[in-house]
C-alpha positions in Angstrom: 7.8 11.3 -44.6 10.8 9.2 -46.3 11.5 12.1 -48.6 15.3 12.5 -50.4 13.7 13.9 -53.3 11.7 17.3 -52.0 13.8 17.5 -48.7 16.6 18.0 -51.4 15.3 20.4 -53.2 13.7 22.0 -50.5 15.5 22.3 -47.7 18.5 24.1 -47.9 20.7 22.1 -45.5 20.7 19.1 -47.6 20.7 20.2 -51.1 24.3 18.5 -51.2 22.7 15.2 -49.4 20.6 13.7 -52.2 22.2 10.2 -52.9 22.7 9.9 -48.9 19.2 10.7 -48.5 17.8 7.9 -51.6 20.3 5.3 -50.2 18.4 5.8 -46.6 15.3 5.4 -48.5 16.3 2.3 -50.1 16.5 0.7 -47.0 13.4 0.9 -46.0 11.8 -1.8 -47.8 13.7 -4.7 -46.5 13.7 -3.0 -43.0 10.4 -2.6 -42.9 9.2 -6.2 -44.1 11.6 -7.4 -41.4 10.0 -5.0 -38.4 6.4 -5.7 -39.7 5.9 -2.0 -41.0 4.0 -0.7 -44.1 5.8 1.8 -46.0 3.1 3.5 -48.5 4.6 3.9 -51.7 2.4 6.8 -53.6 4.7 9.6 -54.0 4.1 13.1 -53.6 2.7 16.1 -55.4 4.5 19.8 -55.5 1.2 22.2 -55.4 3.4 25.3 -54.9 4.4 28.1 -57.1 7.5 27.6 -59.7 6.4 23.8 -60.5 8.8 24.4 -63.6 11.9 25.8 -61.2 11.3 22.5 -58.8 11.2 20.3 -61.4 14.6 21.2 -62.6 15.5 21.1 -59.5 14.3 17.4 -59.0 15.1 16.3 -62.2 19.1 17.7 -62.2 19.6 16.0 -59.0 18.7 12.7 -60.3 15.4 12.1 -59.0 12.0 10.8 -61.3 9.1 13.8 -61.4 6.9 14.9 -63.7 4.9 17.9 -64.5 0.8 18.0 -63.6 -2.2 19.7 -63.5 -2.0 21.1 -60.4 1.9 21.2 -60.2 4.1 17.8 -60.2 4.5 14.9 -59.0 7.5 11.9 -57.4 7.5 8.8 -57.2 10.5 9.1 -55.3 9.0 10.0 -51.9 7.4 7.5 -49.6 6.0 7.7 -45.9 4.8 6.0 -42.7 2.5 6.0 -39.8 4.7 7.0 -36.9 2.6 5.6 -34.5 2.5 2.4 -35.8 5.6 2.0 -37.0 6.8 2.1 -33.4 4.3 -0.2 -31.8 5.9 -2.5 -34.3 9.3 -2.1 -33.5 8.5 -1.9 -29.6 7.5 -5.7 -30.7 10.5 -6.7 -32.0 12.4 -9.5 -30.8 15.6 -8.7 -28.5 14.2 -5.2 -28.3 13.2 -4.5 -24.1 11.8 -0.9 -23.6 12.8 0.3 -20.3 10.6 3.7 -19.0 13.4 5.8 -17.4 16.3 7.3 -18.3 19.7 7.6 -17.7 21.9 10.0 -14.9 25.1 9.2 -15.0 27.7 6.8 -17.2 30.7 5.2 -15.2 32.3 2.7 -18.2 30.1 0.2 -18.6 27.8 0.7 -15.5 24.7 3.2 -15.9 22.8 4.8 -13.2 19.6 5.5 -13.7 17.0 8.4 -13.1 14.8 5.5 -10.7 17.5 4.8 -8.3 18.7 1.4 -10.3 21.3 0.5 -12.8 22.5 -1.4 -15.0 25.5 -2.7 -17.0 26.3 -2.4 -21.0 28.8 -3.2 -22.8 27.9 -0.5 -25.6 25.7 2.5 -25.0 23.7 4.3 -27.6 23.4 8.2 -26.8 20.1 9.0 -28.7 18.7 11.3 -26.8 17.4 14.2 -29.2 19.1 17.5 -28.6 18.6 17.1 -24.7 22.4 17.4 -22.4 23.9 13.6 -22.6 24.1 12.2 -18.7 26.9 13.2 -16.8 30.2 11.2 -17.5 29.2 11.0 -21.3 32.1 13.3 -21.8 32.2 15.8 -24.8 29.9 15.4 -27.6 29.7 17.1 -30.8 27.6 20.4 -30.9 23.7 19.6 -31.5 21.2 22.9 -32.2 17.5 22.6 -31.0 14.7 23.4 -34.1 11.5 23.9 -33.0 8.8 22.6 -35.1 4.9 23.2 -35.0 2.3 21.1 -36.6 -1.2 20.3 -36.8 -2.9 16.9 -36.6 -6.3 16.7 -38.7 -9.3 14.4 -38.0 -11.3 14.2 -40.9 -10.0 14.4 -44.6 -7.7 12.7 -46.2 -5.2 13.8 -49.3 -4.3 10.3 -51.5 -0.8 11.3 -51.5 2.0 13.7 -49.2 1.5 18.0 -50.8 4.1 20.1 -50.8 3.9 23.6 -51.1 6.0 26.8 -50.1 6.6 26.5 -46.5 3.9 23.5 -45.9 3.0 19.9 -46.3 0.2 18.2 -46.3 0.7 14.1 -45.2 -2.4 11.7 -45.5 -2.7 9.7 -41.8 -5.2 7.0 -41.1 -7.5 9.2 -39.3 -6.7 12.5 -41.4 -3.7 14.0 -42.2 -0.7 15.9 -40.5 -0.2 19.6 -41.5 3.0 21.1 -40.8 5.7 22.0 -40.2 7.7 25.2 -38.8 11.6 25.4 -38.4 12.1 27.4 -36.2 16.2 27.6 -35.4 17.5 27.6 -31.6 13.9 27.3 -29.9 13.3 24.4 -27.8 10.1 25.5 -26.0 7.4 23.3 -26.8 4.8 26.3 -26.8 1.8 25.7 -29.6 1.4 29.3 -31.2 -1.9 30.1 -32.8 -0.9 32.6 -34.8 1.5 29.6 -36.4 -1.2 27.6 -36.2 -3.5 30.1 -38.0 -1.0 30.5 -40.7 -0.3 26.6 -41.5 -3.8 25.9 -41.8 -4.5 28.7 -43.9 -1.2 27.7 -46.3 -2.4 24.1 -46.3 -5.8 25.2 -47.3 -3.9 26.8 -50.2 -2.6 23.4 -51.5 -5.4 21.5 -50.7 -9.1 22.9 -50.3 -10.4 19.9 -48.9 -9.0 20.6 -45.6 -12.0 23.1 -45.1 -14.3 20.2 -44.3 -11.9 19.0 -41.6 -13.6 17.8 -38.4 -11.1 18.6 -35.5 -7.4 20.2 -35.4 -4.9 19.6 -32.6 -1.8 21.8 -32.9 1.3 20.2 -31.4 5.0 21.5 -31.2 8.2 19.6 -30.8 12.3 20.0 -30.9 14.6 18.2 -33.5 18.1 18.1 -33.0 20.8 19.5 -36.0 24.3 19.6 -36.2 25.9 22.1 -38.6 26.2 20.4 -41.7 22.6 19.2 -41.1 23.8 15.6 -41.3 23.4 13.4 -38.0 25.9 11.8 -35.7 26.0 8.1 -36.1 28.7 6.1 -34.6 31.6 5.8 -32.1 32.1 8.5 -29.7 34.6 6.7 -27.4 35.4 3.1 -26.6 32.1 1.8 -25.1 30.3 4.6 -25.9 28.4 5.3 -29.4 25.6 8.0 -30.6 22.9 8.8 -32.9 22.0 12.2 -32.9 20.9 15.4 -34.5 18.9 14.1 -37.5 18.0 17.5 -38.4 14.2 16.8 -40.5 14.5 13.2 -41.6 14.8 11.0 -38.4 12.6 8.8 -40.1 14.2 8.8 -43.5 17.6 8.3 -41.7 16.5 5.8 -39.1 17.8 2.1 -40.8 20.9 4.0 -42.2 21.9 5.6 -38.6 21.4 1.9 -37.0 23.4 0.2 -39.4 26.4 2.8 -38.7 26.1 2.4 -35.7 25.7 -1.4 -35.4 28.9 -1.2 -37.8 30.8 0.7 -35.2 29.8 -0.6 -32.0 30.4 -4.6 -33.7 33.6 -3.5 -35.2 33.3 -3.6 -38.9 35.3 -1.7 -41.1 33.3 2.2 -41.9 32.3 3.0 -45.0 32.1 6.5 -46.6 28.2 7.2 -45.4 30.1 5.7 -41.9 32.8 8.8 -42.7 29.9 11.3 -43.4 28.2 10.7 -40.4 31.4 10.1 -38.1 30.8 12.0 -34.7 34.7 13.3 -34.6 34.1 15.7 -37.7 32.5 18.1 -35.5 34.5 19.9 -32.5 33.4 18.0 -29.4 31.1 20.1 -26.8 31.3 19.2 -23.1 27.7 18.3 -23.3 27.2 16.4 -20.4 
């Protein structure tokens, strides 16, 4: 989901992040037509209790909504097919996808997990919430979220629900059901009893879903840092990150590559540069 309005209202750890969060949206449409990715446009729906409450909410910190039957509903939010999305920019020219990983960073020499290596002038560390490989030095502090979800074969809503504690997002199979937050977990254990309690919140919202054909629970770990803003940019001379995007990796994802292409090129920062900067955070021997 490409969501600054509800993850604003929403989610307590970026209530102060709203015109951060639309700006990162705003990219999207030129990144997009340039990586070959459709970005649906439909908005989203609030199917949840206080409709009123959320609506000021939305409406105070600048975002379009209006009231409906069922609740209310923003044009402001947008969304993606993951899966897609990254086919296409696996396709992208000057983009090589190498299947291994990193051990160990000696200036601008890496050693890798397979035995080789190779040499770069500027290294990215965007490796989730996982430790950095050794010789990456300090890094700033990253917590692990845990988040459970379920993927749905059959139905499909026209547009992303929201609801108290749940979404529902439209897929081209189905939809996507989700998703927990669960702070300082980093198992990726599915629990049914989370399961049984996201299916029956969705269900809630959206009473379709009772006709589904086939539910696969997943779980995975996001990375956070403690303002809930992620670290994009230079760590030390050769060495640059983007990390901890808390929620909205998506949402963030042109935003974080510009600040970091801006820092690992040379160009002057600018204030979302300054928000993101890596060096506002202690530094955490990490590696």
């Amino acid at each position: 989901m490409l969501a600054p309005a509800f993850e604003t209202v929403l989610d307590p750890a970026s209530a102060g992040h709203g015109l951060l969060l639309r700006r990162a949206r705003d990219l999207w449409p030129e990144f997009a037509a340039r990586s070959g990715i459709s970005v649906h446009r439909e908005g989203a729906e609030w199917r949840g209790p206080d409709a009123e409450g959320v609506l000021e909410r939305l409406l105070a910190a600048g975002f379009a909504a209006g009231r409906t039957e069922a609740g209310l509903f923003t044009p402001e939010d947008w969304r993606l097919e993951p899966k897609a999305a990254l086919k296409a920019l696996r396709k992208t020219r000057g983009v090589a996808l190498v299947e291994d990983h990193a051990e160990r960073i000696e200036g601008d020499r890496i050693t890798l997990a397979s035995g080789g290596a190779m040499n770069a002038g500027a290294v990215v560390l965007a490796g989730g919430w996982l430790s950095a490989p050794e010789g990456a030095g300090p890094l700033p502090p990253i917590r692990p979220i845990k988040g459970q979800a379920v993927r749905i074969k059959g139905p499909s809503p026209k547009r992303v629900l929201r609801g108290a504690g749940i979404y529902v997002a439209p897929t081209k199979k189905g939809a996507v059901v989700g998703a927990t937050m669960q702070e300082g977990a980093d198992d990726l254990e599915v629990d049914p009893d989370v399961t049984a309690t996201l299916m029956a919140r969705a269900q809630a919202i959206w009473p379709e879903l009772a006709s589904a054909r086939e539910a696969e629970a997943y779980a995975g770990v996001r990375g956070a840092s403690p303002d809930g803003l992620p670290y994009a940019g230079r760590v030390r001379d050769g060495l640059f990150c983007a990390l901890a995007p808390r929620r909205n990796g998506w949402l963030l994802a042109p935003m974080v590559a510009r600040v970091v292409a801006d820092a690992v090129e040379g160009r002057s920062p600018d204030p979302i540069s300054a928000a993101m900067d890596p060096g506002r955070a202690a530094l955490n021997p990490r590696g």
